[in-house]
Structures are given as structure tokens and as C-alpha cells.
N, C-alpha and C positions, 0 to 999 in steps of 0.2 A: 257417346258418338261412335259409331261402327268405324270400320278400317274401312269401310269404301267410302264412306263419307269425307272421313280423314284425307285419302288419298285425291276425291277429286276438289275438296277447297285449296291442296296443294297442290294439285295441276293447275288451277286457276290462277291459284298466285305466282306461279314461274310464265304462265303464258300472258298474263299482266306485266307484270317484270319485262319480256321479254318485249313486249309492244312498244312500253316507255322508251328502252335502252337502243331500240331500232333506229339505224342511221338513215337518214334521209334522202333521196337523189332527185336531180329534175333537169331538166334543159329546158332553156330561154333562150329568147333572140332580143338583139336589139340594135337596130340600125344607126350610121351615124353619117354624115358626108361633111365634107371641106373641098374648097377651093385652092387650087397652087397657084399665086396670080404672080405677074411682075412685082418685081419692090418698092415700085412707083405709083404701083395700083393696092399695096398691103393696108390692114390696118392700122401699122404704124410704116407710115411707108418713109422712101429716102427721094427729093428732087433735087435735081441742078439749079445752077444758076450763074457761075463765072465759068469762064472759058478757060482753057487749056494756052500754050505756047500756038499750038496746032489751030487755034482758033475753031478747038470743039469743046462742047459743056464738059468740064472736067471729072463731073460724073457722068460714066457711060455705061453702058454691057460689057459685059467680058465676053468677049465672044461674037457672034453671028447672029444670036439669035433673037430678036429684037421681041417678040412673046414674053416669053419665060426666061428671065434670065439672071445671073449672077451679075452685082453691080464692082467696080473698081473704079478707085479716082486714079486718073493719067497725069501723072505730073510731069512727065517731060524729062527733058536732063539742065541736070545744077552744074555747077560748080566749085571750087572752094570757095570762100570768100562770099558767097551768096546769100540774101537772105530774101525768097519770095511769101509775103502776104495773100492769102484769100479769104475775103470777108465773110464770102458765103461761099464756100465749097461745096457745100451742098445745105439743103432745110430736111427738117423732120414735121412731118405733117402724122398727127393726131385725126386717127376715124374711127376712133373705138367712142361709144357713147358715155364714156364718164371718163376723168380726167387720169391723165397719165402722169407717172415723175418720172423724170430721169438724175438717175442718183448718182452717175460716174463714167469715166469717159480711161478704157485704158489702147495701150497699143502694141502685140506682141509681134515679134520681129526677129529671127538669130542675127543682126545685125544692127548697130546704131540707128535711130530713126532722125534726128535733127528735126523732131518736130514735136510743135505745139499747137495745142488744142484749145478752143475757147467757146461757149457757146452765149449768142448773143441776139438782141432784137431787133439793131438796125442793121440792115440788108449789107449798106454800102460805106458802113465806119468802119475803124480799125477798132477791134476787140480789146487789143492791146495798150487801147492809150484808154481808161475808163471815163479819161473826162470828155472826150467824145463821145462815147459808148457807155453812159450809166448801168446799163443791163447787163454790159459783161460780166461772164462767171467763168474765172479760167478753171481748167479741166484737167490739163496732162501738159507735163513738162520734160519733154525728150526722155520716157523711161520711167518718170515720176507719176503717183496718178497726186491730182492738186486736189481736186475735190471727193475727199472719201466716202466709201458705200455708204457708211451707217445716217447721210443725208441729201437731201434734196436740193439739187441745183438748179432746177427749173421745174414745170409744172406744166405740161400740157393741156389747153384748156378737153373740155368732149367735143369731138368733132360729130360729122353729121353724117359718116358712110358716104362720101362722095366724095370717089377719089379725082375731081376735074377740078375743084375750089380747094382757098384756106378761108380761114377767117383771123381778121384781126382783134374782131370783138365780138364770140360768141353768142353774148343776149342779146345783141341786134344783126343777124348774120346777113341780114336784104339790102343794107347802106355798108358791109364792113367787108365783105367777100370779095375773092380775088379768081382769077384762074390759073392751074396750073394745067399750062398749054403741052403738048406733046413733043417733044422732039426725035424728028424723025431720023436725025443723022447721029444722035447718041441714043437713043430707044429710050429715052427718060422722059417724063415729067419735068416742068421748069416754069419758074418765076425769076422775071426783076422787076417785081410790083416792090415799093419803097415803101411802106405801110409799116410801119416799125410792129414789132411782135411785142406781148406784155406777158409774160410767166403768169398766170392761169387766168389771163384772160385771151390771149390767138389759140389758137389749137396749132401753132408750127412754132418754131427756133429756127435762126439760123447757125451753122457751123463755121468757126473761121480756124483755118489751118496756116502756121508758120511753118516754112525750110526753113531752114535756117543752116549753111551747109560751113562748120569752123573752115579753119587753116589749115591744122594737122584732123586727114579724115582717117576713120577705120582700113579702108579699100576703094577703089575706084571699081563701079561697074553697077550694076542694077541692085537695086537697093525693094525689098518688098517685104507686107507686113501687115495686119491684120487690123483695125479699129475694132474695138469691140463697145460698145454702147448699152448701158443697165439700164433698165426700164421697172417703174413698181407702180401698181394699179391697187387702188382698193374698191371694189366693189358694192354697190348697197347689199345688203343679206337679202 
């Protein structure tokens, strides 16, 4: 074999090499869109249903802005020695198409909260006593969470992307549906439709919250503080 022979099967094999070893570049696009809606129109959205002291649904807006808006429950003012019940302080209505869980219920706060958490089926029992209330699952105990991450405390059944109804019994939703009406003076959603809810047959829960305000308090003066609410979906593949 000559030396130019030699030389161009080795230029070939360095400019092969070099093909392989070449790093790649490119640009793509890829579009996406969402919606910002109220919390009462979400996929997993929050309604009212008891009233405040003030004789307004105790879930309201924070704020003006009856659109778009950040939700807060208005409790009023306690006092020592008190202990106020809400059966349903608020519902969670399920509009995502397969079922939801909800796995845990906490409450952060830099001050004492004197409250309890329960979620439950009928609208208008007390959570607290289960022999009225068989569906009660308590949740949070002044600070304590009651029912832990690693399980399931209720079951949302699929709802159906329509955020004006619930349902109390999803495989027949034509004889089982409700509406949840608008309120104009709290910017929420609402129901006190009495249709007891069943853990993964309604696609809602209701929420019952205890004050409960001791003898000897932390401080006297406004008292504020977060709910936070876990959610776990599993999806078909």
C-alpha cells in the first residue's frame, strides 16, 4: 500500500470519528395554555354552605374581587369558654374525570388554632358525634394532623367538568345532581342541598370545623392561619 493511500484511509477514519463524536443542536416549539379560574369554579374546587355570625357564607373572597379570587373562612370573634360547630364550612367538589383522594388535613398558624377538623357526608350532623354522622373521618386536632399522609380518608368520586352541579351518586348523575348556586354577596359557589355524600360514590365531602376557644388563651386579638388540604389522583396509563 503507497503512503498516499495510507494517508487518505486515515483521513477518512478521523473524519468518520469525527461525524460520530459531533454534538447535536436544534430548536423546537411547543405550545401550552391554562386557565386562572375562581376556587369555586377549579378542578378541585372549595363551596360554602353555613353562614358566618354576620349572616354571610362563611367561605368568602378575600378581598373585592369577586372573579378571581383568594378564598378565606370569616369566623367572627370567640371568646373564652366557647365552643362554635360548623357542619359544613365549606364542601370540596371533584371535576377532574377520575377519582381523587384526599389523604390529610393540616393547619399552620404562629399561634394556637383551637381547632378541629372533620370531613364528612351529611351536610347538617355534627361530625363529632359519629353516631349521628357514620361517615365521619376526623382529620386535625388543634395542631395534631389525626389522619396521616401514608392514607386515605375519603375518595372523591370523577366528577364531570361542571362547575354549577355535585353529584351524590356518579353512575346515575340525571336523578342524583345538585346545583351549586352562586353567591353573589360572598363571590362563592353554595349548596344546602341535604343529600348525604358517600366516599367514592358523590364527587364532594363536606368540611366540619370546631372553635373551640379553652379558659386560659395564648393572647387575645386575631387569631390567623393556613388549612392546607393533600390531594392524590392516580390516573389510567
Amino acid at each position: 500500500m503507497t503512503i498516499r493511500r495510507r494517508l487518505f484511509i486515515i483521513g477518512m477514519l478521523v473524519l468518520v470519528t469525527a461525524m460520530v463524536m459531533a454534538t447535536q443542536y436544534a430548536v423546537t416549539r411547543l405550545g401550552y395554555d391554562y386557565n386562572i379560574v375562581h376556587p369555586s369554579d377549579g378542578n378541585l374546587r372549595f363551596i360554602g354552605s353555613d353562614n358566618a355570625s354576620d349572616n354571610i357564607r362563611l367561605l368568602r373572597i378575600s378581598g373585592t374581587n369577586g372573579t378571581t379570587a383568594a378564598l378565606r373562612l370569616a369566623f367572627g370573634n370567640f371568646s373564652t369558654n366557647q365552643s362554635f360547630t360548623y357542619s359544613a364550612a365549606f364542601g370540596i367538589v371533584n371535576e377532574e374525570q377520575f377519582p381523587v383522594n384526599i389523604t390529610h388535613i393540616n393547619v399552620m398558624s404562629s399561634n394556637w388554632t383551637y381547632m378541629k377538623i372533620w370531613l364528612h357526608g351529611d351536610r347538617d350532623a355534627d361530625a363529632h358525634l359519629n353516631t349521628t354522622d357514620p361517615s365521619t373521618v376526623y382529620m386535625f386536632n388543634n395542631g395534631t394532623v389525626v389522619n396521616v399522609s401514608n392514607t386515605t380518608a375519603w375518595i372523591l368520586a370523577p366528577g364531570n367538568n361542571n362547575a354549577s352541579d355535585m353529584c351524590s351518586n356518579v353512575s346515575d348523575r340525571a336523578n342524583n345532581s345538585c346545583n351549586t348556586t352562586w353567591d353573589e354577596t360572598a363571590h362563592v359557589r353554595f349548596s344546602r342541598n341535604n343529600t348525604n355524600a358517600v366516599s367514592n360514590l358523590s364527587d364532594y365531602v363536606w368540611v366540619q370545623i370546631e372553635i373551640e376557644i379553652e379558659q386560659v388563651i395564648d393572647y387575645s386579638g386575631q387569631h390567623t392561619g393556613i388549612i392546607y388540604l393533600y390531594f392524590e389522583a392516580e390516573t389510567l396509563p
